[in-house]
C-alpha positions in Angstrom: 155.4 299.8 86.3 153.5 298.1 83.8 155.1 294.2 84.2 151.9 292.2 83.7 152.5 288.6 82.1 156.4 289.1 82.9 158.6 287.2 85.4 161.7 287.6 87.2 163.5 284.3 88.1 165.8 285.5 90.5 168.5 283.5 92.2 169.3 284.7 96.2 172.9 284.5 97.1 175.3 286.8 95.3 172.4 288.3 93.7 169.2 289.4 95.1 171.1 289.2 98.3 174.1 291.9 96.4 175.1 293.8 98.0 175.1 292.0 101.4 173.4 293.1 104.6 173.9 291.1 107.3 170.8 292.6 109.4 168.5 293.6 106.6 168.6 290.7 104.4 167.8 292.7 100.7 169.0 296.0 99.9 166.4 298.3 99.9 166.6 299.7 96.4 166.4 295.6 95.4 163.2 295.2 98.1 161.5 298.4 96.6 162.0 297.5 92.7 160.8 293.7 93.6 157.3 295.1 95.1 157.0 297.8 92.5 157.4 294.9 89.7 155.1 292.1 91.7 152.4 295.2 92.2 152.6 296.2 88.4 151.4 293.1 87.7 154.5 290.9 87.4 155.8 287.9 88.9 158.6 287.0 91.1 160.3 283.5 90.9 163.3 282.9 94.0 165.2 279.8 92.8 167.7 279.0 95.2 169.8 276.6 96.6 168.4 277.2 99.8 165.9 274.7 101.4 162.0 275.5 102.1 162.9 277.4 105.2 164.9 280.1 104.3 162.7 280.4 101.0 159.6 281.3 103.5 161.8 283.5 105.5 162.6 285.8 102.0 159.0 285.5 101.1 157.9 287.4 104.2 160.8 289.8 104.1 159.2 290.9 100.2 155.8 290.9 101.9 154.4 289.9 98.4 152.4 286.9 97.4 155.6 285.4 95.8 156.4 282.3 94.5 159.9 279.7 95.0 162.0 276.6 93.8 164.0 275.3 95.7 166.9 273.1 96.3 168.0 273.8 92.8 164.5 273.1 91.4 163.6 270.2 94.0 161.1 271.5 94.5 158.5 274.8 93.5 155.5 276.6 95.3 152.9 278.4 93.9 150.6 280.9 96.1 151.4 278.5 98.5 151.1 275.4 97.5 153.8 272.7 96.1 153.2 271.8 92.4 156.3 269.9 92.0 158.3 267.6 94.0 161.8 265.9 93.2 163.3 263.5 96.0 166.6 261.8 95.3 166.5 258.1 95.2 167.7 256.7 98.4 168.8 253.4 97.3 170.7 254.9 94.0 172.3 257.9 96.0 174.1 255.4 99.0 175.3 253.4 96.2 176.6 256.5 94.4 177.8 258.5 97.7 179.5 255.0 98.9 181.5 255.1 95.1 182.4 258.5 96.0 183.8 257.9 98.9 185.8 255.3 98.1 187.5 257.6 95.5 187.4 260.9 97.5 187.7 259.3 101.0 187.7 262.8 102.6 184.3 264.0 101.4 181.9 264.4 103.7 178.2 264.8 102.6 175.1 267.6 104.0 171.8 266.7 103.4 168.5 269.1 102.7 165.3 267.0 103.3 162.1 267.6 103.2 161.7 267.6 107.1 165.3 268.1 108.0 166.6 271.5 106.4 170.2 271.2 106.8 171.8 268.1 108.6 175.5 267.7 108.1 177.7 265.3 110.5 180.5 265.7 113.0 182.3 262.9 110.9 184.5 264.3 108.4 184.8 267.6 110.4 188.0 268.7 112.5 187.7 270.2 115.7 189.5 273.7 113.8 186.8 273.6 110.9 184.1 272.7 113.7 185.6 276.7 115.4 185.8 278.3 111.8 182.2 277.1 111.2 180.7 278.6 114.0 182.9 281.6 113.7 181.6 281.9 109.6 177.8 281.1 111.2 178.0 284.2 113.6 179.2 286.5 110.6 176.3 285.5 108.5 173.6 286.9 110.4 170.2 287.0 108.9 171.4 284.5 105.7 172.6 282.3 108.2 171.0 278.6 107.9 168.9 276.7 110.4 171.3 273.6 110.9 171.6 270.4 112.6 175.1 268.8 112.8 174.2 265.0 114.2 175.9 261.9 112.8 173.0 259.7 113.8 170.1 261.7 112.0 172.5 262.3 109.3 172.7 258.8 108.4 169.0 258.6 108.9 168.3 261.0 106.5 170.6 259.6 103.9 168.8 256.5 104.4 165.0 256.9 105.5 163.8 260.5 104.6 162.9 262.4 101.1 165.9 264.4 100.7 165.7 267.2 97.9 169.2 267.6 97.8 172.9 266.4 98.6 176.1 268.7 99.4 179.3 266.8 98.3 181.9 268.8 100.6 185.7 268.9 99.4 186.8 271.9 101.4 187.7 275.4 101.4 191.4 275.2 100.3 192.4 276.3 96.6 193.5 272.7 96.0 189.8 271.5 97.3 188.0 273.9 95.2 190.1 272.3 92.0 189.7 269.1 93.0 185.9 269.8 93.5 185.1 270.9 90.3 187.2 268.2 88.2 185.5 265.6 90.4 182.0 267.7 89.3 182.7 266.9 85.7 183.7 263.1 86.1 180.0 262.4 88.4 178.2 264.4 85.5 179.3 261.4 82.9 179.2 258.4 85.7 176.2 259.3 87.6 173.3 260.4 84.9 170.4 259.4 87.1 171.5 262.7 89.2 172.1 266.4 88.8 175.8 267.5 89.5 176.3 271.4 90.0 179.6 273.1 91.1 179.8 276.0 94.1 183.2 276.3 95.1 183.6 274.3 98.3 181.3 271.8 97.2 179.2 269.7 94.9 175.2 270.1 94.7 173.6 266.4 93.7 169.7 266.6 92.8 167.4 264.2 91.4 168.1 264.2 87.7 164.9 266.4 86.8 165.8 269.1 89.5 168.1 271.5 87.9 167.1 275.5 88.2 166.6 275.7 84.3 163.3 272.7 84.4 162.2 274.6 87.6 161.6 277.8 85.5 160.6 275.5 82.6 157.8 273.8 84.6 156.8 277.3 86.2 156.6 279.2 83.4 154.1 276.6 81.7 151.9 275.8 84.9 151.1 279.4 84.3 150.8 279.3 80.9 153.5 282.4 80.4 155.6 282.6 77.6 159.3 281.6 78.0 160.7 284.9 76.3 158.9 286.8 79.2 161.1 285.5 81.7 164.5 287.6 82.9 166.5 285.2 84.4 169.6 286.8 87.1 172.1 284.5 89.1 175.7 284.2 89.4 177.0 280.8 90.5 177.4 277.3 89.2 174.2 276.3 89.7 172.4 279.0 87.6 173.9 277.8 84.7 171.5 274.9 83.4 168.7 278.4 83.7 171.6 280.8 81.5 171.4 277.9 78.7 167.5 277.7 78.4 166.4 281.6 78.5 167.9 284.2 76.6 167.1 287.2 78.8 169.6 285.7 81.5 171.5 288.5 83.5 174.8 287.3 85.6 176.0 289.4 88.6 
């Protein structure tokens, strides 16, 4: 395969990651066009959700020299090393997440840091959601998170560390999924210092420069590559900021 000065900016869940497998990770017809592509010459770009972590994990799964943005376009790694970095104001995002909650008093907010991957607290959590998410953690095996679930670091986090990204949580029920997403539209007009994205359950906040379509932006011309030699593939909320800026965008 002949894919020299080309580049794949592929999203993981619900899309490299389709079909699921629980043990394996990647399908293997997915795993074998990936190399064949990144040893014709091409580049791979994972731009996730996910946090640094898990985006190491998936590199050494490919075996490849691959590279990652993260975080919704937090940050991205080249060969290894971080060319861009986009932390969420602490100050702005407690005054923002403290408006929130006054409004949407059963929120409850999960924070991906740079040192922390995942910290979410018990606060906000019922003893049943505490059983179903342990129950939804065993099911996920290998795409299952590295997590922390602490109220004190939590708040410690939101407070003292670089955080890359913010998970508003509404809830799993059909009525917390629509009251997700029409809260998603109202902090996209009140809150422009920040990114808002929609995923169901949940709202993603980034720093206002971290969406996945800048990530690909800022890739693409740190390599000097052309932006119509991108092929963009995803499938969720949070994939659409990349869908409006390159035309050969592919959803599952």
């Amino acid at each position: 395969m002949n894919a020299k000065g080309k580049v794949i900016a592929t999203d993981l869940d619900g899309t490299l990651f389709y079909p699921k497998k629980r043990w394996g990770m990647i399908s293997h017809k997915n795993l074998k066009f990936l190399r064949k592509f990144i040893d014709g010459g091409g580049h791979v770009l994972l731009i996730s959700g996910r946090n640094v972590n898990y985006l190491e994990k998936t590199k050494r799964k490919i075996k490849r020299d691959i590279d990652y943005a993260g975080c919704n376009g937090a940050f991205i790694s080249v060969k290894g090393q971080f060319i861009k970095r986009f932390y969420l104001d602490n100050t702005l995002a407690l005054k923002t997440l403290r408006a929130i909650k006054k409004k949407y008093p059963g929120v409850a907010f999960l924070v991906m840091s740079e040192k922390y991957n995942f910290v979410f607290p018990r606060e906000g959590f019922s003893f049943i959601y505490a059983i179903g998410y342990f129950v939804y953690r065993l099911n996920q095996g290998v795409y299952r998170e590295l997590t922390i679930r602490d109220d004190r670091l939590h708040d410690y986090c939101l407070e003292h560390e670089r955080n890359y990204k913010i998970m508003i949580y509404f809830g799993v029920s059909k009525k917390s999924k629509a009251l997700c997403y029409q809260a998603c539209e109202t902090f996209k007009k009140l809150y422009p210092a920040f990114d808002f994205s929609y995923n169901g359950p949940s709202i993603e906040m980034t720093n206002g420069k971290a969406t996945k379509g800048k990530a690909i932006k800022q890739y693409l011309d740190y390599l000097k590559i052309k932006h119509d030699n991108v092929m963009v593939v995803g499938d969720s909320g949070n994939d659409i900021s990349m869908f409006h800026q390159f035309p050969n965008s592919f959803v599952m």
